[in-house]
C-alpha positions as CSV (number, residue, x, y, z in Angstrom):
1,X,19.7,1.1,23.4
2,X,16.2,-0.7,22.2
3,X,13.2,1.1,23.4
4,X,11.8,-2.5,24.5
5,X,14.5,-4.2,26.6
6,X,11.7,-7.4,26.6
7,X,12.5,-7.9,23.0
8,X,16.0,-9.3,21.3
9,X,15.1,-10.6,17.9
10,X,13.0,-9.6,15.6
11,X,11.8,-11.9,12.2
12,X,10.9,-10.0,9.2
13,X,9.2,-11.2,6.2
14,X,10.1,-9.6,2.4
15,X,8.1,-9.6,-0.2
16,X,9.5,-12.3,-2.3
17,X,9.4,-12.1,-5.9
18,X,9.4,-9.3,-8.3
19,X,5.5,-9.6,-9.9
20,X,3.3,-7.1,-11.4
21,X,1.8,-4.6,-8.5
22,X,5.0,-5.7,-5.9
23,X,8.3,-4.5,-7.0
24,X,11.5,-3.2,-6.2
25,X,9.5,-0.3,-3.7
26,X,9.1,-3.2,-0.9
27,X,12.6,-4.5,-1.1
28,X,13.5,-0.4,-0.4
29,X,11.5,-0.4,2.4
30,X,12.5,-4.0,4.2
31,X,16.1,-2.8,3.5
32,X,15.5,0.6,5.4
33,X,13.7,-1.3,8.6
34,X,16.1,-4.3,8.5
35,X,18.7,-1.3,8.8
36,X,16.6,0.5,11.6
37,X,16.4,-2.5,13.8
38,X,19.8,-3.4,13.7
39,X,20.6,0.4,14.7
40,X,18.7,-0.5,17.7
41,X,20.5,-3.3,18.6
42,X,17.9,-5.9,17.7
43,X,18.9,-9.0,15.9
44,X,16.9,-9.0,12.7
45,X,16.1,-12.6,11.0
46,X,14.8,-12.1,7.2
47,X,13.0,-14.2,5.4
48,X,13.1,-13.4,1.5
49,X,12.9,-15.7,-1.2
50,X,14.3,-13.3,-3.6
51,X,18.1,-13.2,-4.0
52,X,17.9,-10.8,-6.3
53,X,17.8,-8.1,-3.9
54,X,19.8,-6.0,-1.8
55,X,17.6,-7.1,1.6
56,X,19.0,-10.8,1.2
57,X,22.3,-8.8,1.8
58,X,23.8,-10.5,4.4
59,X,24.7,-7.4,5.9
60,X,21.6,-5.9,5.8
61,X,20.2,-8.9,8.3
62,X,22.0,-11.0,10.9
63,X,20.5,-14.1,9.3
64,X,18.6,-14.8,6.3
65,X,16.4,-17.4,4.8
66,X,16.3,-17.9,1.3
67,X,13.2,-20.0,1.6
68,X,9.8,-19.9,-0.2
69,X,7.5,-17.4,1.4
70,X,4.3,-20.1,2.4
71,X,3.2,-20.3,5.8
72,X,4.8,-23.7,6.0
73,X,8.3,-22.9,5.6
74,X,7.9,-19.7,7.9
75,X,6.7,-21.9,10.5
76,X,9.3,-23.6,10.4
77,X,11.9,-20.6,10.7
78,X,9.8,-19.4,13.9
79,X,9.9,-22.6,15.4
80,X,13.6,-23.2,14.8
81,X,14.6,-19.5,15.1
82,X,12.0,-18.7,18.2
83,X,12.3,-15.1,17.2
84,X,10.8,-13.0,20.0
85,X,8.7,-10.5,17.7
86,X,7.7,-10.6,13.9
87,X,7.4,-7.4,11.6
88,X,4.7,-8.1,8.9
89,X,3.9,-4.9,7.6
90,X,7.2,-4.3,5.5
91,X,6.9,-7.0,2.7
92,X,3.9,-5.6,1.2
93,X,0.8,-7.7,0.9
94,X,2.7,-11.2,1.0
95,X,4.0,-10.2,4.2
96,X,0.6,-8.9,5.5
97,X,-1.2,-12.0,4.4
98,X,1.6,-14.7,5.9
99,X,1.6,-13.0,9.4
100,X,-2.1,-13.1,9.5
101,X,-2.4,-17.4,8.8
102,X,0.4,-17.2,11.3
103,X,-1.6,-15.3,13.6
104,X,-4.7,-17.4,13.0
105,X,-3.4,-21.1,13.1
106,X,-1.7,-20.3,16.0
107,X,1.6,-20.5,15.5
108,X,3.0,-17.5,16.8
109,X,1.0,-17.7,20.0
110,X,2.4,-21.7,20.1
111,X,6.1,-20.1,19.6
112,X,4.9,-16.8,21.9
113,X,6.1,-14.8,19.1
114,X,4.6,-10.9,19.6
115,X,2.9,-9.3,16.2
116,X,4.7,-5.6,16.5
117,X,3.4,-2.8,15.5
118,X,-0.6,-3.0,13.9
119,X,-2.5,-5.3,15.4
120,X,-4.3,-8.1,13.8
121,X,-7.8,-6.8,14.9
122,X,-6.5,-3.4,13.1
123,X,-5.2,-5.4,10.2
124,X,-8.2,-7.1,10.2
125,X,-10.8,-3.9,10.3
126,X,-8.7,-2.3,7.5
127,X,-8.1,-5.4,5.2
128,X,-11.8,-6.8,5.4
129,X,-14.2,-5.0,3.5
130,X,-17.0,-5.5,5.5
131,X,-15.7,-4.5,8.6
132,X,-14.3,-1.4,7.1
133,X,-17.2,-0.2,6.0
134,X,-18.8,-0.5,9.1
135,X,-15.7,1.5,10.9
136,X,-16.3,4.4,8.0
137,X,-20.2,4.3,8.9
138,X,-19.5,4.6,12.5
139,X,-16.8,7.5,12.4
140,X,-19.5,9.5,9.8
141,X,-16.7,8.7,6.9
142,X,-18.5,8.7,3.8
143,X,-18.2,5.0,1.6
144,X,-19.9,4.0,-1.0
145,X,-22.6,1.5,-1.2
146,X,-21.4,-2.1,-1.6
147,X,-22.0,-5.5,-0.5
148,X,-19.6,-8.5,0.3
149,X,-20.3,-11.6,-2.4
150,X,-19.2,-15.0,-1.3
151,X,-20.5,-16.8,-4.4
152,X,-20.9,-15.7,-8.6
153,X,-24.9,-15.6,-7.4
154,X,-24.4,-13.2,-4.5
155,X,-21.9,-11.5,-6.9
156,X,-24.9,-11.1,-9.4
157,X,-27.8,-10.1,-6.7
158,X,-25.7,-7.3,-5.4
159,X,-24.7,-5.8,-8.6
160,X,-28.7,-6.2,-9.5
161,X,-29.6,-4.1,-6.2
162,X,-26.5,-1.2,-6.3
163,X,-27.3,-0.7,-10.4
164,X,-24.6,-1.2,-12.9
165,X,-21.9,-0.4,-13.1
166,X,-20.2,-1.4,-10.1
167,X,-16.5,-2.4,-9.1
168,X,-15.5,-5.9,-8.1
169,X,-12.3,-5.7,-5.5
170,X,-11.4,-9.0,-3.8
171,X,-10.3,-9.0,-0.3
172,X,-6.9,-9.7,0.5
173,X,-5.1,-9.3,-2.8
174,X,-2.6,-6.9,-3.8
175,X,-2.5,-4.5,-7.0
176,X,-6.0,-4.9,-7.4
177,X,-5.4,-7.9,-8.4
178,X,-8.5,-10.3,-9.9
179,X,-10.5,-7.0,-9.5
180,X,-12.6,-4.7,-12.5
181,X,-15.4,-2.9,-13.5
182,X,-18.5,-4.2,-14.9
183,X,-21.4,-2.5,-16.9
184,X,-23.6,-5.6,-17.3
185,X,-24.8,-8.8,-15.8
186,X,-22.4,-11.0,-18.4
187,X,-18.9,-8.5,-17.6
188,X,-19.8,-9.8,-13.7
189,X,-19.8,-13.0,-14.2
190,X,-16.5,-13.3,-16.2
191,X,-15.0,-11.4,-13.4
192,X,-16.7,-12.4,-10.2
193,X,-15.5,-15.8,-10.8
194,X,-11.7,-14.7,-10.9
195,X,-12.2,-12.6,-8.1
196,X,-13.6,-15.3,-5.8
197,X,-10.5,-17.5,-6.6
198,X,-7.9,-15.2,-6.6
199,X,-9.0,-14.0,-3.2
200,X,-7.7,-15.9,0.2
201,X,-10.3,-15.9,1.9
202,X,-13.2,-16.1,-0.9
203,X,-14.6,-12.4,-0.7
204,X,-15.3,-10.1,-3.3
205,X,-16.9,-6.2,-2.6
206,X,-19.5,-5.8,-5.2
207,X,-19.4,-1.6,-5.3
208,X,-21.4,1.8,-6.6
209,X,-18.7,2.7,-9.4
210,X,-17.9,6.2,-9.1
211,X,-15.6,6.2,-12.1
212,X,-14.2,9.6,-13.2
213,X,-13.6,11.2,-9.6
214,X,-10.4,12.6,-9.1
215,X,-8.1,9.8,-6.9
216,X,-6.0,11.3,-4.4
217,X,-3.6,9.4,-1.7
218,X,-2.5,10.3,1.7
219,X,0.2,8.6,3.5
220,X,0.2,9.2,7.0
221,X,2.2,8.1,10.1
222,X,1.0,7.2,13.9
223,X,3.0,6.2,16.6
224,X,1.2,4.4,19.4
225,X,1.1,7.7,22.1
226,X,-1.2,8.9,19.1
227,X,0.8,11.3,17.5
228,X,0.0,11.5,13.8
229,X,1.3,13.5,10.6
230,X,0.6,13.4,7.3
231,X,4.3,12.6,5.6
232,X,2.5,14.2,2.2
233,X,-0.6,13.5,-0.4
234,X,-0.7,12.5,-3.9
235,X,-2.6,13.0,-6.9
236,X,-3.6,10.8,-9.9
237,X,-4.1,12.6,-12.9
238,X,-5.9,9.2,-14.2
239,X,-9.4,9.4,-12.7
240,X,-10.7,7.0,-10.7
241,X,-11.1,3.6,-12.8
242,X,-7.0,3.8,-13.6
243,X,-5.1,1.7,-10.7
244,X,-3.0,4.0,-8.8
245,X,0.1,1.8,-9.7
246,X,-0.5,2.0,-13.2
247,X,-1.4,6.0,-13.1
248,X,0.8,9.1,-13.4
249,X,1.0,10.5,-9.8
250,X,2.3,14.1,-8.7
251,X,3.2,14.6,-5.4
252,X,2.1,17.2,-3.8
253,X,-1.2,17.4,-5.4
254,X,-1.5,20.1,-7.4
255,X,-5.4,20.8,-7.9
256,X,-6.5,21.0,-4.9
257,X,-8.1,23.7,-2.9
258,X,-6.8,24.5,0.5
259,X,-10.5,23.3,1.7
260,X,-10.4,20.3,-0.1
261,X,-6.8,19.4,0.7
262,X,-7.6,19.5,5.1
263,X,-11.0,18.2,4.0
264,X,-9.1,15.0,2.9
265,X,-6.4,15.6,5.9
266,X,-8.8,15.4,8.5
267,X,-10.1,12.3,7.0
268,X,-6.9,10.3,7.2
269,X,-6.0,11.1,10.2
270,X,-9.1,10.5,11.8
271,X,-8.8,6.6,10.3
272,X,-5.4,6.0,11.1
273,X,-6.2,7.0,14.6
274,X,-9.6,5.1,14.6
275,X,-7.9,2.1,13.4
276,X,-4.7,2.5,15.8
277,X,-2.1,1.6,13.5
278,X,1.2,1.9,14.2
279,X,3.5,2.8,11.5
280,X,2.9,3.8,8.5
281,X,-0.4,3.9,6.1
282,X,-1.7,4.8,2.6
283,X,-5.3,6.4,2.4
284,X,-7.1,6.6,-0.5
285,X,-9.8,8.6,-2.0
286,X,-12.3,9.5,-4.1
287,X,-12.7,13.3,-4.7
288,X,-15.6,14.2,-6.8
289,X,-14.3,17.6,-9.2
290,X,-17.8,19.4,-9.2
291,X,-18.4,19.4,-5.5
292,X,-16.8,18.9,-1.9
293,X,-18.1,15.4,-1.9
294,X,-15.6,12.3,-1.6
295,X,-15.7,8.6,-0.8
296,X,-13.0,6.6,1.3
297,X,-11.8,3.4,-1.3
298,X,-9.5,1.9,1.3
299,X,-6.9,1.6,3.6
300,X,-3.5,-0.1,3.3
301,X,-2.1,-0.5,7.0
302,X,1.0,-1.3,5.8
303,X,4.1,-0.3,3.8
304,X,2.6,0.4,0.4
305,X,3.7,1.3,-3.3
306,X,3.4,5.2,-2.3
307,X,4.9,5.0,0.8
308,X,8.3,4.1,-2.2
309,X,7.4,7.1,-3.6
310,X,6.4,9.7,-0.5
311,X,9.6,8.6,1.5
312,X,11.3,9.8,-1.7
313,X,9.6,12.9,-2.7
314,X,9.4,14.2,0.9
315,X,12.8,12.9,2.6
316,X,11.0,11.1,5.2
317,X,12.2,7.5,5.5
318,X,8.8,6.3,5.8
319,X,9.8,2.3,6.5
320,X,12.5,3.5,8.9
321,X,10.6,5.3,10.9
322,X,7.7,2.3,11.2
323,X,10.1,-0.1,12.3
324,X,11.3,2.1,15.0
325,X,7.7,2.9,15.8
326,X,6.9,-1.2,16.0
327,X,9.8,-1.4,18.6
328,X,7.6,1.2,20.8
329,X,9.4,4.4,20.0
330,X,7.4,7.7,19.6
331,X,7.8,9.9,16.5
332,X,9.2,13.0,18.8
333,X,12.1,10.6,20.0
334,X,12.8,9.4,16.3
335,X,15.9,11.9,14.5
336,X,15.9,12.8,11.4
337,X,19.3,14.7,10.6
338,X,17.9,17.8,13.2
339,X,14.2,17.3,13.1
340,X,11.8,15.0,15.0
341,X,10.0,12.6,13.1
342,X,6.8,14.4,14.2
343,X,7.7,17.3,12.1
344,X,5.5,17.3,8.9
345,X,7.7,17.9,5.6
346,X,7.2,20.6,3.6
347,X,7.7,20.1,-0.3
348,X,8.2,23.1,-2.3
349,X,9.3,21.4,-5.6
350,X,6.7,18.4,-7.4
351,X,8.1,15.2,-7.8
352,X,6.2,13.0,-10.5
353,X,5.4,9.3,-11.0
354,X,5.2,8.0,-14.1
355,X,4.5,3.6,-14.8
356,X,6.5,1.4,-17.5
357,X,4.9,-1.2,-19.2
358,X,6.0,-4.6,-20.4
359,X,4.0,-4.7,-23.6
360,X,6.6,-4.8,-25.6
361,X,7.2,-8.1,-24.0
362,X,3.6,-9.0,-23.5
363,X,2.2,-9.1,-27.3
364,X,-1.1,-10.8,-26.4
365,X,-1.6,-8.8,-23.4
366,X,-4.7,-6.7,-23.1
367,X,-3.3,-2.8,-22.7
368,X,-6.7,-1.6,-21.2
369,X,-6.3,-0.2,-18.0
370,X,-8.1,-0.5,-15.1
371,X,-8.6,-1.1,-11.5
372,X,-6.0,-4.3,-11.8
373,X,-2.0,-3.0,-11.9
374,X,-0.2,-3.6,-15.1
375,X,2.9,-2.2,-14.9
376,X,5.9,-3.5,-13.6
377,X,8.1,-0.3,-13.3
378,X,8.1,3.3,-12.5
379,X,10.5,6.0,-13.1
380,X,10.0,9.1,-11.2
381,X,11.6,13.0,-11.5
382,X,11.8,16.1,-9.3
383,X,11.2,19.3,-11.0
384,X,10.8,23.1,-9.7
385,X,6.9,22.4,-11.9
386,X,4.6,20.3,-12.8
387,X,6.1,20.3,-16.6
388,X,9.8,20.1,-15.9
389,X,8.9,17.2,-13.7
390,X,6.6,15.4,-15.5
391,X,8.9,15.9,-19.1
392,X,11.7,14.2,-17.2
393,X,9.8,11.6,-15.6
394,X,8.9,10.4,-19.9
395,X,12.4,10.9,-20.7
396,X,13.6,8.3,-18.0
397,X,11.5,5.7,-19.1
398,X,13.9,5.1,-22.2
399,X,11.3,4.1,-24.6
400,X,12.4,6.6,-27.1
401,X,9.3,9.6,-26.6
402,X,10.2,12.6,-24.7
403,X,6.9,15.1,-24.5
404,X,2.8,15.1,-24.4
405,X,0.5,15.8,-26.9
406,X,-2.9,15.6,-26.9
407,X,-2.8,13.7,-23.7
408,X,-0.7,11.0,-25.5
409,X,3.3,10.3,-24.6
410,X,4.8,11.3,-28.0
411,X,8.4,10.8,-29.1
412,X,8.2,14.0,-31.9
């Protein structure tokens, strides 16, 4: 039986189409809470405008929309469908973004339509840089200096008083999109100006670049009686500067210390918790190699790219157990086969991540990496090591190479 007997149907919103930085992962994880909710007993409406996917199944929701994913046709759906509840933080960003003009034109207050799970004030605090920051200041979380730019001249005033370089991330956008790093007043300019379009609500983080730090991500769970686990970490083995989606990634992380590793824990936790979210989240950091210092670089409180990747290397149906956690469940009453969802998994085998580029498609395309995703696909191995892992991981991409040398992917 449903946990809350005051709900009936629930809307969820996908993540519409395939596009660099939001891929197949999201339509995994609004399958496995579409599933959850009908397990329930919940009527579950989907919005999706994606038919190539197996979430516009039509037995995977009760009813779905094949309609374009703007706030005006989703409108619509609510005020036809008068869903009791929506569940926004499934479809990635697009998801994320739509339930927030939702929430702040009114709409699902007009429709009394409830926003499960995360809040919009947490949503808010971990999606605006500003007020992130301040939350990291106030918990004693160590960030990195920045200031919020509105316009190119703000922009160019902030990157004047931080010192070059510094890293330009737009607010609101997903796979780092419009984002980069600039070493002089001219690279700012050129970027700032993207940035400031591609972001919704006009706000670009002009940032202390701290390129060359090890990047390690934690994705972590909380239900709302405040029980909270980490499901397991990961680790880049592109520095900081390489966009996580574009990077190899190893999970768990293999260079850690013990100190560093609950160093990091702690950290998560303490945001997750801070920011009450509900569900699950994807922490990242900046770990710097000669010391015990790191930085916070942000907070997804939502569904991510890793949570794809975690919910596969750790067995623990991250998206699954979110939805059942929006619906007011706690982690202890949640089953997996014979465990509790509040059991932590333990991973004694690495499971490795490796990206696939289209530029073999994309002639004119820049192939410089940086802080703005470029791939559009990933394969990903388990091994008993890092090296059988990691060899099998190049071997699935099917691009004809098969080992490393010299840091490069090498097909003899």
């Amino acid at each position: 039986m449903p946990k809350r007997k005051d709900i009936k149907s629930v809307l969820v919103i996908g993540s519409g189409p395939i596009v660099i930085g939001q891929a197949a992962e999201f339509d995994y994880a609004g399958t496995q809470a579409c599933l959850a909710l009908k397990e329930e007993g919940y009527k579950v409406i989907l919005v999706n405008s994606n038919p190539a996917t197996i979430m516009t199944d039509t037995s995977i929701a009760d009813k779905v929309y094949m309609e374009p994913l703007t706030i005006e046709y989703v409108a619509k759906i609510i005020r036809y469908e008068r869903p009791d509840a929506i569940l926004p933080g499934i479809g990635g960003q697009t998801g994320l973004n739509i339930a927030m003009q939702l929430y702040k034109k009114g709409i699902l207050q007009e429709c009394q339509v409830e926003l499960l799970g995360t809040s919009s004030e947490s949503i808010e605090k971990a999606e605006d840089r500003e007020k992130f920051k301040s939350l990291c200041e106030e918990l004693g979380e160590p960030v990195l200096e920045s200031i919020i730019a509105n316009t190119i001249e703000e922009g160019i005033e902030a990157a004047n008083k931080i010192g070059y370089p510094v890293v330009l991330r737009p607010a609101f956008t997903l796979g780092g999109t419009g984002g980069g790093f600039a070493d002089n007043e001219e690279e700012l300019k050129e970027i700032i100006k993207h940035a400031l379009k591609l972001s919704p609500v006009g706000q670009v983080l002009v940032e202390k670049s701290i390129k060359g730090y090890k990047e390690i991500e934690y994705e972590v769970i909380r239900d709302s009686n405040d029980t909270a686990i980490t499901v397991c970490n990961m680790e880049n083995l592109d520095p900081v500067g390489v966009h996580t989606g574009d990077s190899i990634v190893v999970a768990p992380s293999q260079t850690l210390t013990n100190k560093e590793y609950q160093l990091l824990r702690d950290s998560a936790l303490k945001i997750i918790r801070a920011l009450k979210i509900e569900g699950g989240c994807n922490v990242q950091f900046a770990l710097d190699p000669h010391s015990f210092q790191y930085y916070l670089i942000e907070v997804n409180p939502r569904v991510s790219r890793s949570s794809a990747l975690a919910s596969k290397a750790s067995g623990y149906p991250i998206a699954r157990v979110s939805a059942k956690i929006a619906v007011g469940m706690r982690l202890d009453e949640i089953m997996l086969a014979n465990t509790p969802a509040s059991f932590e998994p333990a991973l004694d085998y690495v499971v490795s991540k490796v990206a696939r580029f289209p530029f073999d498609k994309f002639t004119l395309a820049s192939n410089k990496l940086s802080t703005q995703m470029k791939a559009t696909g990933e394969v990903m191995s388990v091994g008993r090591t890092v090296e059988e892992s990691l060899l099998k991981a190049i071997r699935s991409l099917e691009i004809g190479v098969c080992h490393i040398r010299n840091g490069q992917i090498q097909s003899n």
